[in-house]
N, C-alpha and C positions, 0 to 999 in steps of 0.2 A: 620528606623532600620529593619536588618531581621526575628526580633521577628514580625513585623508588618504585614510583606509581603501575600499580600492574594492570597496563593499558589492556589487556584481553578482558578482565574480569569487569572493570568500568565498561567496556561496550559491551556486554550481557546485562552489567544492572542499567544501563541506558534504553538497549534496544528492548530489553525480556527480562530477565531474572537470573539470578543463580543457584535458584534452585528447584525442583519439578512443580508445577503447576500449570495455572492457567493466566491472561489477563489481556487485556483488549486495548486496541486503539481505534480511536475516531479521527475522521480527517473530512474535512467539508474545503469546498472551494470552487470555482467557476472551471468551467473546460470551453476551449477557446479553439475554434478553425484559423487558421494563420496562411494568409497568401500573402506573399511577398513580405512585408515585414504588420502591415494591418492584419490585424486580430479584431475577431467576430464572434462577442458572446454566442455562445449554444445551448448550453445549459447549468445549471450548478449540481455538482457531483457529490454525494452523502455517502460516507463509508464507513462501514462500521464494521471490524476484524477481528474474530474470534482466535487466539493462537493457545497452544498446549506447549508446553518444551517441557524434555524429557533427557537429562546429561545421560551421556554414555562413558562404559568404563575406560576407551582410548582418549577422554577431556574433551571429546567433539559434544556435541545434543543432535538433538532431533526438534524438527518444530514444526508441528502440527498445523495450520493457517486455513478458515473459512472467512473469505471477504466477502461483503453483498454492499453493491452502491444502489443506494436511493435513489433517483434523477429529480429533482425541482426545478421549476422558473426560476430563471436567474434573477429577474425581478421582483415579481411577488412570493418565492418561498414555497412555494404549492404545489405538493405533487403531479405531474405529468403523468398521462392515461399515454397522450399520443403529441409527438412532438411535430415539430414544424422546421424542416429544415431550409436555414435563411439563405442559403443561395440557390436552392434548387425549388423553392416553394412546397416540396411534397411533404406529405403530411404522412410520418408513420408511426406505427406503435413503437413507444417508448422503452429501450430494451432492459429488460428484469432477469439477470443471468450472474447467480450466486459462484463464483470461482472459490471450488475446492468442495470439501475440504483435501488437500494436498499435505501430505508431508516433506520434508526439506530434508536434506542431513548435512550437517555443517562439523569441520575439521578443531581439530583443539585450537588452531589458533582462529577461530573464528572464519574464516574459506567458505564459503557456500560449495557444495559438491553439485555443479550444475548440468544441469538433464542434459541430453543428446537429443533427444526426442519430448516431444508433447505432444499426445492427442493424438498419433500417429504422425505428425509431421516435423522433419529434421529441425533442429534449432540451434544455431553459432551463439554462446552468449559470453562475454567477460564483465567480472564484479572488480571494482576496483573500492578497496577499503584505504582512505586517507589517514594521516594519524589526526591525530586531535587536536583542537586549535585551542587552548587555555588561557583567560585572559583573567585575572585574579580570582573569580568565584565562578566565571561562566565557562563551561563546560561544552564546546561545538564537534560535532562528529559528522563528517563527510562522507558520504556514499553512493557511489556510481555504476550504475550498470547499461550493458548496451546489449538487447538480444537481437538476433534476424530468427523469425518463423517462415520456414520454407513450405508454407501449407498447399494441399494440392489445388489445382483449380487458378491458381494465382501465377500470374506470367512474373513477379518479383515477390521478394522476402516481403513479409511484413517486419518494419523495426521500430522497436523501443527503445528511446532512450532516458533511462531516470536519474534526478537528483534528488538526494534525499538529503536536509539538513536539520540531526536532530542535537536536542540543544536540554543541558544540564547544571546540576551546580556541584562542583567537585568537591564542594562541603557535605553535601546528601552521597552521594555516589562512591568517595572514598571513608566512608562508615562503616567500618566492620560491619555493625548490627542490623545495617540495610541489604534486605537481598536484591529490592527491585526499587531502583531508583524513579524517581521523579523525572516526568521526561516529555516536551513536547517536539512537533517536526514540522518544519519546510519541505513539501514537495512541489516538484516540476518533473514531468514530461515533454517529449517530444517523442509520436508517433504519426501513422501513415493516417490515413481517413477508416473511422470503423467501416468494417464491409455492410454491416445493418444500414448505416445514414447512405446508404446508392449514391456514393459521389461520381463513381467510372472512374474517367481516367484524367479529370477533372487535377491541376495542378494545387499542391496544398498538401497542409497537413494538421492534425490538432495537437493543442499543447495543453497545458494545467497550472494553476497555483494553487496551493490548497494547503490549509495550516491544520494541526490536530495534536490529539495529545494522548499518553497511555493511562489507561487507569486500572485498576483493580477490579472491578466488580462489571457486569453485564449492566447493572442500575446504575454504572456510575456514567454510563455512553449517554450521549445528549437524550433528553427525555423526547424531546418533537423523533426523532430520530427511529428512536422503541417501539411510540406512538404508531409509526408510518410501517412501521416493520411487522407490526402485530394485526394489520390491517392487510399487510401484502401478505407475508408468509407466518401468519399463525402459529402452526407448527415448528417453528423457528423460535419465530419468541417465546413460545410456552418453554421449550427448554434448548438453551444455544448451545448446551454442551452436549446433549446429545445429536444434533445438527453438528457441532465440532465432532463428534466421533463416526459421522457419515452417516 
């Protein structure tokens, strides 16, 4: 019965696992400049996340995370050398900046234990975990986060704000015999303008849609995606786990 259902352990085999390893998600989808309420394709965003998770003996884990976006044409698909930004006309090199690898540590009941600092600069964040929204077999999981980076140089916070919606089937996911469930996601953002694309002081801001899904294996990430990865950062793709281990 749903009275039963041990809602912590379903959002570990949804998001990761429950038990120590490895496994990856991909997420592709357009990033969009927004003034006013019109939205201005920019480019299409290619992500592919190496994560570790590692349970500790208080029920919390640990979890390991190396992200690297590809950047493409939002139209033809195609890797980007040097982009073209559409309200300013300047033309710069397209940024290639792999985040992490970063460790996390998260509390038994699933809490993100969140930084004070990054990078040396202060940072307010709250994670809001929704419960779950179950509709006979479909399985929806809600999650919200808002950070402000108070980085130096910057007269305001940089802020994020993310939605993540990821989506299961509570027939895979409450299986005993299953550690890591089957599982794709909904994301959106809404953040400030990157400091790379020189917007100034320029009103706006960029946002995202971008769908994706987890899999098991390095080989299992879209293949165009590997392709593009083993051509930027070789080293990377010859072995992503030791890239996960820094």
């Amino acid at each position: 019965p749903r009275g039963q259902l041990d809602i912590r352990t379903l959002y570990r085999k949804l998001h990761y696992r429950t038990d120590d390893g490895v496994l990856f998600w991909w997420l592709q989808g357009p990033k969009y400049g927004q003034v006013g309420t019109t939205l201005t394709p920019l480019y299409q965003a290619n992500i592919g996340t190496f994560q570790r998770i590692r349970h500790l003996e208080d029920g919390g884990f640990e979890l390991t995370s190396l992200e690297i976006n590809l950047i493409t044409d939002i139209t033809t698909g195609e890797p980007i050398e040097d982009w073209r930004n559409p309200y300013t006309g300047e033309i710069l090199p397209a940024r290639f900046n792999p985040m992490g690898p970063n460790t996390v540590r998260y509390r038994a009941d699933n809490s993100r234990i969140l930084p004070s600092e990054i990078g040396g600069a202060r940072i307010d964040a709250v994670a809001t975990l929704h419960p779950p929204l179950i509709v006979g077999d479909d399985y929806f999981q809600r999650d919200e986060s808002v950070a402000r980076v108070y980085a130096q140089g910057r007269a305001t916070p940089f802020e994020v704000n993310d939605i993540a919606v990821y989506h299961g089937r509570l027939s895979n996911l409450a299986d005993p015999s299953v550690k890591m469930g089957e599982a794709t996601v909904f994301f959106a953002e809404v953040t400030e303008w990157q400091r790379w694309m020189n917007m100034g002081d320029r009103p706006g801001n960029l946002t995202s849609r971008m769908t994706g899904r987890k899999v098991r294996r390095y080989e299992d990430l879209p293949a165009n995606w590997r392709e593009r990865l083993a051509k930027r950062a070789p080293k990377i793709a010859a072995d992503p786990l030791a890239a996960l281990d820094g």
